[in-house]
C-alpha positions as CSV (number, residue, x, y, z in Angstrom):
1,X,25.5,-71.0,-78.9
2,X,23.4,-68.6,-76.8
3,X,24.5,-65.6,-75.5
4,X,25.5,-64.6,-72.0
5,X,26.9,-61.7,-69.6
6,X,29.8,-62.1,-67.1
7,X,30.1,-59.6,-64.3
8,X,31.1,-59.1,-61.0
9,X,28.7,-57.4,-58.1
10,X,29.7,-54.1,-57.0
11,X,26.7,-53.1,-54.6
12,X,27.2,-53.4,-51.3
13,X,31.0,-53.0,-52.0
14,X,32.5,-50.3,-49.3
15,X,36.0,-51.2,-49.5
16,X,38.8,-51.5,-52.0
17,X,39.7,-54.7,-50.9
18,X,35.7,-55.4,-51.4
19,X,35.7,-54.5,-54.7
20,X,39.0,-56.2,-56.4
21,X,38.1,-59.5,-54.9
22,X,34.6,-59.1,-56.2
23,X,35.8,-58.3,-59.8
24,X,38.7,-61.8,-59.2
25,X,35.6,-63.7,-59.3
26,X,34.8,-62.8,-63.3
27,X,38.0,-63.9,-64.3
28,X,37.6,-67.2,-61.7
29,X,34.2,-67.9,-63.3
30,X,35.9,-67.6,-67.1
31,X,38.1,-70.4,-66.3
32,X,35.1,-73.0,-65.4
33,X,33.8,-72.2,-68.9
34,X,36.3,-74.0,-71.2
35,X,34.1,-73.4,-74.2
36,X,33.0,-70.1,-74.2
37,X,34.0,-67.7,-76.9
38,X,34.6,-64.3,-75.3
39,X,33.0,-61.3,-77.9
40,X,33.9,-58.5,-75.7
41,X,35.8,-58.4,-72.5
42,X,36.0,-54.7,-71.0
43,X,38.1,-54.6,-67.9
44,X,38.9,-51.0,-67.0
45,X,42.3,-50.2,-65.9
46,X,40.9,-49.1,-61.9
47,X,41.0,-52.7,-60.3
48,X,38.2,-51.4,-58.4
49,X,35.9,-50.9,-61.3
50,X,33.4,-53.6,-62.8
51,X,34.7,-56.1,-64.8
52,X,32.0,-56.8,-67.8
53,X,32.1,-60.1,-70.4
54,X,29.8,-60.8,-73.3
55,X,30.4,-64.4,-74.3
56,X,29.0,-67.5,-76.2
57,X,28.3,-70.4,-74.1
58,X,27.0,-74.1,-73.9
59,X,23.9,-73.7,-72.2
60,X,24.6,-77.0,-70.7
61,X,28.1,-76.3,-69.7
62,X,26.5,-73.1,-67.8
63,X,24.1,-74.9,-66.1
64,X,26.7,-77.4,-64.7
65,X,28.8,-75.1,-63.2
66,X,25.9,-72.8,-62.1
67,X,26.0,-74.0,-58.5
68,X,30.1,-73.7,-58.2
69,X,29.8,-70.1,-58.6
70,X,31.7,-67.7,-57.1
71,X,29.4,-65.4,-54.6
72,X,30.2,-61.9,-56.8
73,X,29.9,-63.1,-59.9
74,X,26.9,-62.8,-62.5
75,X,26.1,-65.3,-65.3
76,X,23.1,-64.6,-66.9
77,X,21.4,-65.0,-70.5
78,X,21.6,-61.8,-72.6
79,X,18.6,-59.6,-72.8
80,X,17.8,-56.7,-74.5
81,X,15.8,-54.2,-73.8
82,X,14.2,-51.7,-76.8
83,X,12.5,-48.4,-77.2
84,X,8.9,-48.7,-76.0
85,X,6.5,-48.8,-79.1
86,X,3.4,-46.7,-79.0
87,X,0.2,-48.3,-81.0
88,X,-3.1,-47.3,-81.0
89,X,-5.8,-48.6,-78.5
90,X,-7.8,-50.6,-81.8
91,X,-4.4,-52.4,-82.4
92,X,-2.8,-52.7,-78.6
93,X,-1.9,-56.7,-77.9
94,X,-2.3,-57.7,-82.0
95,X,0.2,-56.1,-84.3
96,X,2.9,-58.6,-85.0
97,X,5.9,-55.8,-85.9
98,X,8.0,-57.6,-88.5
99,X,4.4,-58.4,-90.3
100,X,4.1,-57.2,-94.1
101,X,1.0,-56.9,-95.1
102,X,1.5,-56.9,-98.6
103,X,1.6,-60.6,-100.1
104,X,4.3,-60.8,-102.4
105,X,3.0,-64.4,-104.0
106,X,2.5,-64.4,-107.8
107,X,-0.7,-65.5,-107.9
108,X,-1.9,-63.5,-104.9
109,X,-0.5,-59.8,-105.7
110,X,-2.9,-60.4,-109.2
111,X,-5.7,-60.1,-107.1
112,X,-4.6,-56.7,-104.5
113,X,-6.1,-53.8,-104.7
114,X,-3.5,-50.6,-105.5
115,X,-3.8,-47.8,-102.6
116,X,-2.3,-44.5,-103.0
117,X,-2.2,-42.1,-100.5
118,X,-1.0,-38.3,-100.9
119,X,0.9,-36.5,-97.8
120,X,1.4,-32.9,-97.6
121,X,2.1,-29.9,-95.3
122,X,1.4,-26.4,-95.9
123,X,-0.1,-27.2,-98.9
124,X,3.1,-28.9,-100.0
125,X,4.0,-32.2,-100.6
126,X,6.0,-34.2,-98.3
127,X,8.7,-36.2,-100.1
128,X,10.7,-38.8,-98.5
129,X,9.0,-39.3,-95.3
130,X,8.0,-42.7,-93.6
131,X,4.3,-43.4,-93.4
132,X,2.6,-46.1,-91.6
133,X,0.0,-48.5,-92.7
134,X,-2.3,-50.4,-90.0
135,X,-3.8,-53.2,-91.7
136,X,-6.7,-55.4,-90.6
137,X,-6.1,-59.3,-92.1
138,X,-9.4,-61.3,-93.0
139,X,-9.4,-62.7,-89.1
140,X,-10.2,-59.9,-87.7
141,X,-6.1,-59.4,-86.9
142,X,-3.9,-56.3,-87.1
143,X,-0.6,-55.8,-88.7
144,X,1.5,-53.0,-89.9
145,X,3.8,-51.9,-92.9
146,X,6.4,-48.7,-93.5
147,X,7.0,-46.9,-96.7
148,X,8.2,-43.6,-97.8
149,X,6.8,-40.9,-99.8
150,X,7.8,-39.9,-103.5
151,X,8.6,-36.5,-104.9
152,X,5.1,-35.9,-104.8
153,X,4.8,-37.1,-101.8
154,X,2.5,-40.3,-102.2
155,X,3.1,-43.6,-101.5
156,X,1.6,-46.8,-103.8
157,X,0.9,-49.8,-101.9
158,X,-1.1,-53.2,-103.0
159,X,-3.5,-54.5,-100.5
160,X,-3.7,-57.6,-100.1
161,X,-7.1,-60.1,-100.7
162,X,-8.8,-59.3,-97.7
163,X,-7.1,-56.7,-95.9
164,X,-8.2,-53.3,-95.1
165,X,-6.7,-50.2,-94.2
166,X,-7.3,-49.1,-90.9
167,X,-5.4,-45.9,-90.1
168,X,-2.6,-44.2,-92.0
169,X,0.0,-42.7,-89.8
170,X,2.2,-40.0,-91.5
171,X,5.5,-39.5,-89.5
172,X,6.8,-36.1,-90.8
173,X,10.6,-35.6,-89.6
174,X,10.0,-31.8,-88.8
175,X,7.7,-28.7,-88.1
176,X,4.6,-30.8,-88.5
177,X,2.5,-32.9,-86.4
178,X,2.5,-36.9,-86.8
179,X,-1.3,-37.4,-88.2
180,X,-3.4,-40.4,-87.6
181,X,-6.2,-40.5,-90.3
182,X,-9.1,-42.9,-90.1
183,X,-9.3,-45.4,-93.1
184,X,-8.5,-42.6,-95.6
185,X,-10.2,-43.9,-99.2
186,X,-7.4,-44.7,-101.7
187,X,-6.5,-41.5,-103.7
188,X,-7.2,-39.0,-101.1
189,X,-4.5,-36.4,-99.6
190,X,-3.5,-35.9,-95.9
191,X,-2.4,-32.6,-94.5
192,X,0.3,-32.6,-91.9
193,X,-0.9,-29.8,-89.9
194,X,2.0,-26.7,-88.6
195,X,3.6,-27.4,-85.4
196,X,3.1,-24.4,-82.9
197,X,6.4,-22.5,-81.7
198,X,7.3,-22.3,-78.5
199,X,6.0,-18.9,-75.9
200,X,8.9,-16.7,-75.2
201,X,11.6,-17.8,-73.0
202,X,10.8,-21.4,-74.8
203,X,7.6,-22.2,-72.8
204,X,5.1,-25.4,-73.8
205,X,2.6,-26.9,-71.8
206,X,5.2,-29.2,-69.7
207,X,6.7,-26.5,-68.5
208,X,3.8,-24.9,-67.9
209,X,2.0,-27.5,-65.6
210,X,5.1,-28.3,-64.1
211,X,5.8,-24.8,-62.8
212,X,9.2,-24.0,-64.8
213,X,9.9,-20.3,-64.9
214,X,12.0,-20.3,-68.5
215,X,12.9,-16.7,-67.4
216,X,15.6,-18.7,-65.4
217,X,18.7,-19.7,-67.4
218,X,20.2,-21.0,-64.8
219,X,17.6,-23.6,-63.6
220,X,19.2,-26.8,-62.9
221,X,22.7,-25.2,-62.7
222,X,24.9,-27.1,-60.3
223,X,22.8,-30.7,-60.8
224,X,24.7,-33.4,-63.4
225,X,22.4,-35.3,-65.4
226,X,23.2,-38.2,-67.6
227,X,21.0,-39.5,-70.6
228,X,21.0,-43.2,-72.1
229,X,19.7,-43.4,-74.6
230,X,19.5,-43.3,-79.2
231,X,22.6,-40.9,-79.3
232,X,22.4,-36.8,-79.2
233,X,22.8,-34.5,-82.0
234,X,24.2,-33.2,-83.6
235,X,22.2,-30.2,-82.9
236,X,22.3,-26.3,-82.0
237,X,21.0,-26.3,-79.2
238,X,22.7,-29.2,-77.3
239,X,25.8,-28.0,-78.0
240,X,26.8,-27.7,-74.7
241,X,26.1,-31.7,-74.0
242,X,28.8,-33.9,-73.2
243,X,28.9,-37.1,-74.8
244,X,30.3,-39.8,-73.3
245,X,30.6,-42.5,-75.6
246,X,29.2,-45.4,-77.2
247,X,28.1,-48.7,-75.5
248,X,27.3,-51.7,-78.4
249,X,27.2,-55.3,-77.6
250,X,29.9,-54.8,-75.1
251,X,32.2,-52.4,-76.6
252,X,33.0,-49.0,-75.4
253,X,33.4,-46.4,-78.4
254,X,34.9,-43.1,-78.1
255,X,32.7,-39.4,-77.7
256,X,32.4,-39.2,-81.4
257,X,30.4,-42.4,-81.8
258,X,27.5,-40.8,-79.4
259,X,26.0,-39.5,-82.0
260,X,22.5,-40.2,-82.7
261,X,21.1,-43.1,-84.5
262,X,18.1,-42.1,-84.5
263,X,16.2,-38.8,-83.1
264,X,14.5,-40.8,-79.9
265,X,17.9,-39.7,-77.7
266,X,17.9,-36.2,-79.0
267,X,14.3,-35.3,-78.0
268,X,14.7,-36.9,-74.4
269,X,18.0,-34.9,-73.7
270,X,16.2,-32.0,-75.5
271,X,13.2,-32.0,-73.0
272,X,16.2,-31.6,-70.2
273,X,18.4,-29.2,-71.1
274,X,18.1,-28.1,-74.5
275,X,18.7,-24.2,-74.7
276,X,17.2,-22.1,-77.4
277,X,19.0,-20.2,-79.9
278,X,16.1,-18.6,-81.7
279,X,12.6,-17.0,-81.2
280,X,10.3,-20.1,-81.2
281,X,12.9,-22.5,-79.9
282,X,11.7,-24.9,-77.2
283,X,13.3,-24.6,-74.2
284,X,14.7,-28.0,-71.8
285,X,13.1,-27.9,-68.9
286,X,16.8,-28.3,-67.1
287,X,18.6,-25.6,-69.1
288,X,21.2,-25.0,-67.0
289,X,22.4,-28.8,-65.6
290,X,25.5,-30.2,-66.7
291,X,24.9,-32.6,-69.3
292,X,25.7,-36.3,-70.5
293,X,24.9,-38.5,-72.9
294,X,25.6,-42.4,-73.4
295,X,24.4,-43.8,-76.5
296,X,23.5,-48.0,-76.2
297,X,21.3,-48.5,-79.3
298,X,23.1,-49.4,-82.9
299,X,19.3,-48.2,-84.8
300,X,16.1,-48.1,-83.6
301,X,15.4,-51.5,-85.1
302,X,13.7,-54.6,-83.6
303,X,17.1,-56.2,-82.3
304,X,19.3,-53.1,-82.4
305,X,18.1,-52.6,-78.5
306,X,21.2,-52.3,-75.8
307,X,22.0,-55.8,-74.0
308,X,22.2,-55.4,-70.3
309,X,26.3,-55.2,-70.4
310,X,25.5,-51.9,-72.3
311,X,23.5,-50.9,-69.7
312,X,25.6,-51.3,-67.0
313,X,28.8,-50.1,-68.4
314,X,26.7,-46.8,-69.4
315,X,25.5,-46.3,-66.0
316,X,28.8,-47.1,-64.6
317,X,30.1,-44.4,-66.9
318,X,28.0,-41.6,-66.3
319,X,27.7,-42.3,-61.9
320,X,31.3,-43.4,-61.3
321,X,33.3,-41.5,-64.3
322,X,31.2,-37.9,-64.6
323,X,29.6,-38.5,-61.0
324,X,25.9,-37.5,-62.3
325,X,23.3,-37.0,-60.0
326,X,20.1,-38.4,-62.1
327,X,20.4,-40.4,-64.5
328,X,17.3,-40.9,-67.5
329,X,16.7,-44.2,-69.3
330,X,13.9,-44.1,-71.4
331,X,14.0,-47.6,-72.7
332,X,12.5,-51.4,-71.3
333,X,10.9,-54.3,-71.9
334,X,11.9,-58.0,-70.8
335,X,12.5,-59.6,-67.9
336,X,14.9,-58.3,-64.7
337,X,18.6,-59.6,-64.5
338,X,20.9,-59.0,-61.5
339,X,23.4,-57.1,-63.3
340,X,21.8,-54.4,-64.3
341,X,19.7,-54.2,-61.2
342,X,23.3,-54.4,-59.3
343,X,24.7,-51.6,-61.2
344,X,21.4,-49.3,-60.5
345,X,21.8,-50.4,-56.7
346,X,25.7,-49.8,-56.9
347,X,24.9,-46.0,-59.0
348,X,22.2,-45.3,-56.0
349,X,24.9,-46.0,-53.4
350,X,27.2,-43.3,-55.4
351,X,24.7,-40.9,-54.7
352,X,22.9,-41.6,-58.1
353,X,18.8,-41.8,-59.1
354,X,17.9,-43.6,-62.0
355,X,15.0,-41.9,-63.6
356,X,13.0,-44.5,-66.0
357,X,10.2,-44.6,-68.5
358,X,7.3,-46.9,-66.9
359,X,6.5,-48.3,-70.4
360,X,4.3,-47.6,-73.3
361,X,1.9,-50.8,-73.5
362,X,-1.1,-49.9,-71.6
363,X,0.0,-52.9,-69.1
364,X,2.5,-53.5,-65.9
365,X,5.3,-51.0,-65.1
366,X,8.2,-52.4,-67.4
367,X,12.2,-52.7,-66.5
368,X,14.4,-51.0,-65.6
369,X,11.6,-48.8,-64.4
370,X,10.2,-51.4,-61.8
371,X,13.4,-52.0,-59.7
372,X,12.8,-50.6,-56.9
373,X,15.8,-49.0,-56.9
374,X,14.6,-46.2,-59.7
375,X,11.9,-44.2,-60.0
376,X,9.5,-44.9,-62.4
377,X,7.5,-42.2,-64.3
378,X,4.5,-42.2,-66.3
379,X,2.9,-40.2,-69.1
380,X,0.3,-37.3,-69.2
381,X,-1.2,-35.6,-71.6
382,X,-3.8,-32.1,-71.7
383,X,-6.9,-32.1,-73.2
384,X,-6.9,-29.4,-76.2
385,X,-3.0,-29.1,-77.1
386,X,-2.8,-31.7,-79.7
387,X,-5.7,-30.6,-82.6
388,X,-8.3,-33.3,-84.3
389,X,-6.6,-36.0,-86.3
390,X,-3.3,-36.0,-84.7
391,X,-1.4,-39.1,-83.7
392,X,-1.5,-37.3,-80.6
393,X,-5.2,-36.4,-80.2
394,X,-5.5,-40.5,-80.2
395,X,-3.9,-40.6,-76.9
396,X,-6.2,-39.4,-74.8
397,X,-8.4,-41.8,-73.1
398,X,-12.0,-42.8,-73.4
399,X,-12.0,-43.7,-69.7
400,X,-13.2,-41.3,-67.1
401,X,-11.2,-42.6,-64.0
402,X,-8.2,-41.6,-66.0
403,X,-9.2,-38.0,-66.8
404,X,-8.0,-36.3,-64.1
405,X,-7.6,-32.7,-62.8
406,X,-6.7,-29.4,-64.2
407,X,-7.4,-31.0,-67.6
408,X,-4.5,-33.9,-67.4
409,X,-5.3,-37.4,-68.7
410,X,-3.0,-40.6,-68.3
411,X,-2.2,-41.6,-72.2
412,X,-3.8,-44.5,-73.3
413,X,-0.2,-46.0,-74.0
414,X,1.3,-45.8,-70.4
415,X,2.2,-48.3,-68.3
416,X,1.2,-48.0,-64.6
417,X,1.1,-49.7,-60.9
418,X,1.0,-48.8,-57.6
419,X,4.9,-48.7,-57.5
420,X,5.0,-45.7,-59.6
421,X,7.1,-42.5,-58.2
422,X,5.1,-39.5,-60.5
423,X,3.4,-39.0,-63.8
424,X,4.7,-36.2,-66.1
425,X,3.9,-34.8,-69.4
426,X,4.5,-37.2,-72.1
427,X,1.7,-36.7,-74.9
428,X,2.8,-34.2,-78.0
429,X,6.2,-32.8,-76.2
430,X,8.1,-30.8,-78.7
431,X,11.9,-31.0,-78.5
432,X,15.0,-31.4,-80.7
433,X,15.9,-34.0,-83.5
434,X,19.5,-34.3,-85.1
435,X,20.1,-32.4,-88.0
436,X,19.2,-34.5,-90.8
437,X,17.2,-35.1,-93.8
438,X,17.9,-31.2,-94.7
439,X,16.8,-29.6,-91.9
440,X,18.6,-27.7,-89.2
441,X,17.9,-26.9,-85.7
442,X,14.8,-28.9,-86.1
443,X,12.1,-29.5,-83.6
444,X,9.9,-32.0,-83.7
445,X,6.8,-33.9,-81.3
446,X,6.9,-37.7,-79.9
447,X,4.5,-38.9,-77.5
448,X,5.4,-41.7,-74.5
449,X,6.7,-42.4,-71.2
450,X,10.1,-41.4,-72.7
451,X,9.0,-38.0,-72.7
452,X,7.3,-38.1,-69.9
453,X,10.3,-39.7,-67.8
454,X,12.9,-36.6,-68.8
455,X,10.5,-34.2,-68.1
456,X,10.7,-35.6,-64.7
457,X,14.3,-36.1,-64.2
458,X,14.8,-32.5,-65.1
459,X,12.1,-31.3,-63.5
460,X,13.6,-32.8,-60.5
461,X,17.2,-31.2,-61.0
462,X,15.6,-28.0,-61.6
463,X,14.7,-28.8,-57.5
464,X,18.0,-30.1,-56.1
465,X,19.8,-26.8,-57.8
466,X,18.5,-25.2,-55.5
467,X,18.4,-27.6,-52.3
468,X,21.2,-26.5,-50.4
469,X,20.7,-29.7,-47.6
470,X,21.3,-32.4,-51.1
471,X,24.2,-30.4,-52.6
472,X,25.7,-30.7,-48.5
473,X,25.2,-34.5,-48.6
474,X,28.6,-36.7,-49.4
475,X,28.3,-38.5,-52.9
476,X,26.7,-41.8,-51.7
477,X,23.1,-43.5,-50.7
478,X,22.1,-40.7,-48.5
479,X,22.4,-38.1,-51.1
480,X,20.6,-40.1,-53.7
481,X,17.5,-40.7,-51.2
482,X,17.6,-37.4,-50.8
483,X,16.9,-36.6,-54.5
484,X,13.9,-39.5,-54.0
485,X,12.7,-37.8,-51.1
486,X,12.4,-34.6,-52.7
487,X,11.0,-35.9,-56.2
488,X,8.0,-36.8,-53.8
489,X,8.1,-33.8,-51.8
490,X,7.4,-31.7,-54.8
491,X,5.0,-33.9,-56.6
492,X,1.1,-32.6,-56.4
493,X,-1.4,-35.0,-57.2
494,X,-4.3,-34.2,-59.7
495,X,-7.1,-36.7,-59.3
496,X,-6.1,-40.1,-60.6
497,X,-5.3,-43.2,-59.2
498,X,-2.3,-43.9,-57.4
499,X,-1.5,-46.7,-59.9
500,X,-1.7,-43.8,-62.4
501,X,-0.3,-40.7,-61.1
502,X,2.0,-41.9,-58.1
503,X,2.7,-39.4,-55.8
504,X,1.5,-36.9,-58.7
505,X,3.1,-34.3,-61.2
506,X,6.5,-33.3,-60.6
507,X,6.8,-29.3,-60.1
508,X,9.9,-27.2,-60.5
């Protein structure tokens, strides 16, 4: 049976009375479904709070009691939403992701061509990290495959009849750029090229353009900021983060689970508030906001993505249990659904913004980032930070109208429209990963509009910290307009489009 979420509205709410007959109506709309199989049920102890179901359903036995239900209450299919995936411009629109290009047929891998490619850094091979292949088929078509490097550092692959390699992407986990070289010949060695530290006090080019002064520990201090995202940590310098739990297909987990599952949630809450403990250490842009993380994903895998119910029961977390300010989701994809715009309306009339990535496929601002309720952010890069053959070098565009001033460019990836709030940096942003894989305290550079949309968000409670008028305001919808208001205010265009930059770049 297909899936489906069971809430009740809270927005719009004002009263207590409001908001426990609202919530009456989940448990009224569980009795019309006689077969549905309940796989989580949260229901808080507050009778005011949001009462959250993810069941199994006969789609036809929803349909027929679709028009008996009550006013508050949400039934809606599950969707989930996913990191957004950067490709390059040749392969935008055509890479089918669960494609391998290697046929495994008998009588097919007799006839493939061995490849072998060697990775190193330094001089030094690279053992155990993943590398991409982009394929073209004999169409014309593109598709991808993932392996990891030997001892040495190389990895074997047989190419099909037909295909061709394309570009071989390198993803070291550390202190070396991601490299994106051109149809390498089979036998040949790539060199992942050094990382550059940071300037002292933490300084890269985001902070930089943006106008942060890192001499400023304190920046941010007062402003509460919570992160959705892969998980944080563990790692040095985000000690000082409080993790809130874990969100999965319903469930609420405990502090402990927050961890990271990956090192997408540790770089965006790194780009807020991480705060240096040695020379060379890149600095958050926020260093000195209060901190929280919500973790939603279970991997980084196709289908590991949070469910809206996540969603909403980590937004309700972070605005109604640690009364955060901003809030950063640097996730999408797929369609809207009431629930989780209702809990972005009902954390906007708490007095909390929700900050969001715009998207990374070159097309239409994706959700959550075009309710209207958030703010939708997306990416930039500068001309000359990211050297010749780097995955970032690929990002900047070929198209003049999106080169703007002061040598910023709109990344080929990003999303865009003309209901976009700002553009920040989001091309080759250095910023923490968990310690993993042997390395500690490790920094390393992702490109996307989920860089670009924490480097916003903080850039934005680096502001408000010091905004006496917002920190006057009452914790509800005037306060949060406030912090939209002023996210405008302090946004200075550069040249592009409005579809492209919004009201502009964000400074501090």
């Amino acid at each position: 049976m297909p899936q489906y979420v069971l809430l009740n509205r809270r927005s719009g709410k004002y009263t207590e009375t409001a908001k426990i007959a609202s919530r009456a109506s989940v448990q009224a709309t569980l009795s019309m479904l006689s077969t549905a199989r309940v796989l989580s049920d949260d229901r808080p102890e507050d009778p005011t709070a949001r009462h959250v179901v993810l069941l199994d359903a006969d789609a036809d036995q929803v349909a027929s009691i679709r028009a008996k239900l009550p006013p508050d209450s949400i039934l809606e299919p599950v969707v989930r939403r996913h990191l957004h995936m950067k490709t390059p411009v040749e392969f935008q629109g055509n890479i089918p992701r669960a494609a391998n290009a290697v046929t495994t047929a008998a009588a097919v891998k007799s006839k493939a061509k061995p490849y072998t490619v060697t990775i190193k850094a330094g001089g030094k091979p690279l053992a155990g990290i993943d590398v991409m292949i982009y394929l073209r088929d004999p169409s014309g078509g593109g598709s991808t495959d993932t392996l990891k490097t030997d001892a040495k550092g190389k990895i074997s692959y047989n190419v099909g009849p037909g295909f061709q390699v394309s570009f071989v992407e390198p993803i070291p986990y550390a202190g070396a750029w991601i490299m994106f070289a051109a149809a390498p010949a089979s036998g040949s060695t790539i060199e992942c090229l050094p990382i550059p530290k940071a300037k002292p006090g933490g300084s890269g080019w985001w902070h930089e353009s943006m106008g942060v002064d890192v001499k400023n520990a304190a920046r941010g201090a007062g402003i509460k900021v919570g992160v959705i995202d892969t998980g944080c940590g563990p790692h040095a310098n985000l000690k000082h983060v409080t993790l809130v739990g874990a969100f999965v297909d319903g469930q609420i987990l405990p502090a402990a689970e927050a961890k990271d599952v990956a090192e997408h949630g540790t770089h965006t809450t790194g780009i807020i508030g991480a705060r240096p403990t040695a020379s060379g250490d890149f600095a958050g842009i926020a260093a000195g906001c209060d901190l929280f993380h919500a973790r939603v994903f279970k991997s980084e895998n196709p289908g590991d993505g949070p469910t809206q119910a996540d969603i909403v029961n980590a937004i309700d977390s972070l605005s109604r249990d640690h009364a955060c300010d901003l809030i950063n989701m640097s996730l999408g994809g797929g369609p809207p659904t009431e629930s989780e715009e209702d809990a972005i309306r009902d954390a906007l009339q708490r007095g909390t913004l929700c900050i969001c990535s715009a998207g990374n496929d070159g097309g239409a601002i994706n959700y959550p980032a075009a309710y209207s309720e958030c703010a939708a952010v997306s990416a930039l890069g500068l001309v000359g930070w990211a050297p010749a053959g780097t995955f970032s070098s690929n990002n900047r565009p070929h198209d003049a109208q999106r080169m703007g001033q002061d040598n910023l460019f709109l990344a080929t990836f990003s999303s865009f429209g003309p209901a976009l709030a700002c553009a920040a940096p989001g091309v080759g942003i250095v910023s923490t990963v968990p310690d993993r894989n042997g390395y500690k305290r490790a920094y390393m550079e992702m490109d996307g509009t989920s860089m670009a949309s924490p480097a916003a968000c903080a850039a934005l409670a680096v502001v408000l910290s010091g905004d006496a008028a917002y920190k006057a305001l009452p914790r509800n919808g005037s306060r949060a307009e406030r912090a939209r208001l002023v996210l405008a205010q302090n946004c200075k265009p550069f040249g592009l489009p409005v579809k492209y930059e919004g009201r502009g770049l964000p400074t501090a």
